[in-house]
C-alpha positions as CSV (number, residue, x, y, z in Angstrom):
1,X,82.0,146.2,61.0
2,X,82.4,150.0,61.0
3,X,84.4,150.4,63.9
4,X,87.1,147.4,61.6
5,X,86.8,149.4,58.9
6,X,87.7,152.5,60.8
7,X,90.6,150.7,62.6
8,X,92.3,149.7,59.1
9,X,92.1,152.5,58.3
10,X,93.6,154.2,61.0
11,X,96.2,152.1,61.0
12,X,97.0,152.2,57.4
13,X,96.1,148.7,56.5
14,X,93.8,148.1,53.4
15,X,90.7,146.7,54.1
16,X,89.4,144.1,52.0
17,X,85.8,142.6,52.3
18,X,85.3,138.9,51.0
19,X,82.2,137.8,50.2
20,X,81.4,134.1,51.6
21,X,78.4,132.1,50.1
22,X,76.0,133.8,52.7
23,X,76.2,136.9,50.7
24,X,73.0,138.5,51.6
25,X,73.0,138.5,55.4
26,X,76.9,140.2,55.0
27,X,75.9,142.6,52.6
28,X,72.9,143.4,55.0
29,X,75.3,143.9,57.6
30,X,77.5,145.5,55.7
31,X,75.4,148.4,53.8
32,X,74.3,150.6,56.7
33,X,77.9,151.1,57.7
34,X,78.4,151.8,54.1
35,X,75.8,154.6,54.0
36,X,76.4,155.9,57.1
37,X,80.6,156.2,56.4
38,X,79.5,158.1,52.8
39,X,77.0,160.1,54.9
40,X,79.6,161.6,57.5
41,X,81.8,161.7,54.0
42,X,79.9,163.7,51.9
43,X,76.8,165.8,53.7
44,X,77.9,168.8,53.4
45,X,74.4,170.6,54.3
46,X,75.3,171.3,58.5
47,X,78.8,173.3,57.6
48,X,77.1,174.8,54.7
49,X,74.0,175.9,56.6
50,X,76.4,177.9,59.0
51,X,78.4,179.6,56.7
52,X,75.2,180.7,54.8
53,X,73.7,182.0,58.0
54,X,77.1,183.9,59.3
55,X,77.1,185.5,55.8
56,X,73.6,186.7,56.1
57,X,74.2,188.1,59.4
58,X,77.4,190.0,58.2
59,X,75.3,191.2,54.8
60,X,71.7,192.5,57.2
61,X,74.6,194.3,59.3
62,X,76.2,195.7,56.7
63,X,73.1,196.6,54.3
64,X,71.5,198.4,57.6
65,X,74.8,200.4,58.3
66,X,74.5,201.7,54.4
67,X,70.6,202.4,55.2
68,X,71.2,204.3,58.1
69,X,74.2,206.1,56.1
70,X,71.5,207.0,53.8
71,X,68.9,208.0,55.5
72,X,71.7,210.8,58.0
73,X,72.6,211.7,54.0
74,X,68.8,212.5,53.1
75,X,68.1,214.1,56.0
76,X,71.1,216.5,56.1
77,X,70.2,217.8,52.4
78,X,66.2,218.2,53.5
79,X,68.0,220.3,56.4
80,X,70.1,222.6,53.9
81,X,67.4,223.0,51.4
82,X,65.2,224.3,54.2
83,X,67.3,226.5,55.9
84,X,68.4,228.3,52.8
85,X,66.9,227.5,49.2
86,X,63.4,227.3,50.3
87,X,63.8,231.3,51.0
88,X,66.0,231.9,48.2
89,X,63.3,230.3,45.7
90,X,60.3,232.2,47.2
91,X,62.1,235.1,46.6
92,X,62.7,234.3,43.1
93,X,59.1,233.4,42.8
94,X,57.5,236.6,43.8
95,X,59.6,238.3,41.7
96,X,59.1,236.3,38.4
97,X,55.5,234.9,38.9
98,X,53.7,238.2,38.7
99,X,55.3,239.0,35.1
100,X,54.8,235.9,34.3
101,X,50.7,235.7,35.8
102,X,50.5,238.9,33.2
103,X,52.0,238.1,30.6
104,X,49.3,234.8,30.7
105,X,46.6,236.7,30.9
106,X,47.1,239.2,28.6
107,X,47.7,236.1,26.3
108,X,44.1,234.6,27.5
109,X,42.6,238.1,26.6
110,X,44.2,238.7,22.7
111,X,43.0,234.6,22.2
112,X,39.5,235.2,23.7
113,X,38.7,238.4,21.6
114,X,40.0,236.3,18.4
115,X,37.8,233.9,18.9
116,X,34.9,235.8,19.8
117,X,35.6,238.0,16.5
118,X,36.2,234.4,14.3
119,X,33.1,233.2,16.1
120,X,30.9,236.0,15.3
121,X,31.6,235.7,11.6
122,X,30.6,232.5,11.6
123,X,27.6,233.1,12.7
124,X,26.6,235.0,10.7
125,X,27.7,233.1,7.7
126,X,26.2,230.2,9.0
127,X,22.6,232.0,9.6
128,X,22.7,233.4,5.8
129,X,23.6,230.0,4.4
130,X,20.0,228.7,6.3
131,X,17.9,231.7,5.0
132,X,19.1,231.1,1.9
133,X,18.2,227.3,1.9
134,X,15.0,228.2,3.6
135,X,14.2,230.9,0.6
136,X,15.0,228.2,-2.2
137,X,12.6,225.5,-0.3
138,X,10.0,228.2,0.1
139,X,10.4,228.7,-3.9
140,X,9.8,224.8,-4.5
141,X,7.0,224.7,-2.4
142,X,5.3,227.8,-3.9
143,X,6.4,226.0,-7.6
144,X,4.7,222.8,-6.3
145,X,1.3,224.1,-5.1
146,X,1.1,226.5,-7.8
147,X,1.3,223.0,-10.4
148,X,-1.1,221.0,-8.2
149,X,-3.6,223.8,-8.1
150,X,-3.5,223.9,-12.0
151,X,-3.8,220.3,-12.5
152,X,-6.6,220.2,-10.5
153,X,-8.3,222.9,-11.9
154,X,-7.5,221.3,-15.5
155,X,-9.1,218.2,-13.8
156,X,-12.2,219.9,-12.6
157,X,-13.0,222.7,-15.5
158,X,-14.4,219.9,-18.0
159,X,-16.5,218.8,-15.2
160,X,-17.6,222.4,-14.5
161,X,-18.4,223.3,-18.1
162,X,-20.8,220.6,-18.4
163,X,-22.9,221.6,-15.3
């Protein structure tokens, strides 16, 4: 049936299919030639696989050319930067770090003797404010025995009196 369909076809003649009363057993016949003429039609994935894979090929080539670019590119500034800044910045470096290294610790010595003056006054504020409080408990506590001792001896002197 296929190779009549692909003759009228060909030839430029319609092709017409007439159904007869045993339907079913044409249309069985008929259906895989369908499918397989809309198959070779319309399945696109073979040609479309190829392309895909001969424009991955050209992109990887092309993608590692621009690496390698890069990587001649990185290597020819590391090559520049050692042969001639890396002396130039030492250079600049020993002559600007040692003002610098004093100037820091003269910096660490005016902030160290603040603190230690601040810190000394505070000390000793901090050590008169406690002898102070101590001096005012002391006080209560004298106060407090001094009234417990009288009551007691107000407590006990009727007693005594009588002996």
């Amino acid at each position: 049936m296929y190779n009549s369909i692909k003759k009228a076809h060909i030839y430029g003649t319609p092709y017409k299919h007439e159904f007869s009363s045993n339907e079913s057993l044409r249309l069985s016949v008929f259906f895989p030639d369908l499918f397989d003429l809309h198959g070779r039609l319309f399945n696109h994935r073979p040609f479309l696989q190829g392309e895909i894979r001969r424009h991955e090929r050209e992109f990887e080539s092309r993608r590692g050319d621009r690496e390698v670019e890069a990587v001649f590119r990185s290597l020819e500034v590391v090559t520049e930067l050692r042969d001639g800044e890396v002396d130039r910045l030492a250079k600049q470096c020993s002559a600007t770090l040692p003002a610098a290294s004093e100037a820091a610790e003269a910096a660490d010595r005016a902030a160290a003797a603040i603190l230690e003056r601040g810190g000394a006054a505070d000390v000793e504020q901090a050590a008169e404010a406690s002898r102070q409080a101590r001096e005012k408990e002391w006080a209560a506590f004298v106060v407090d025995a001094q009234d417990r001792y009288t009551r007691i001896r107000m407590s006990v002197q009727p007693l005594l009196v009588r002996v």
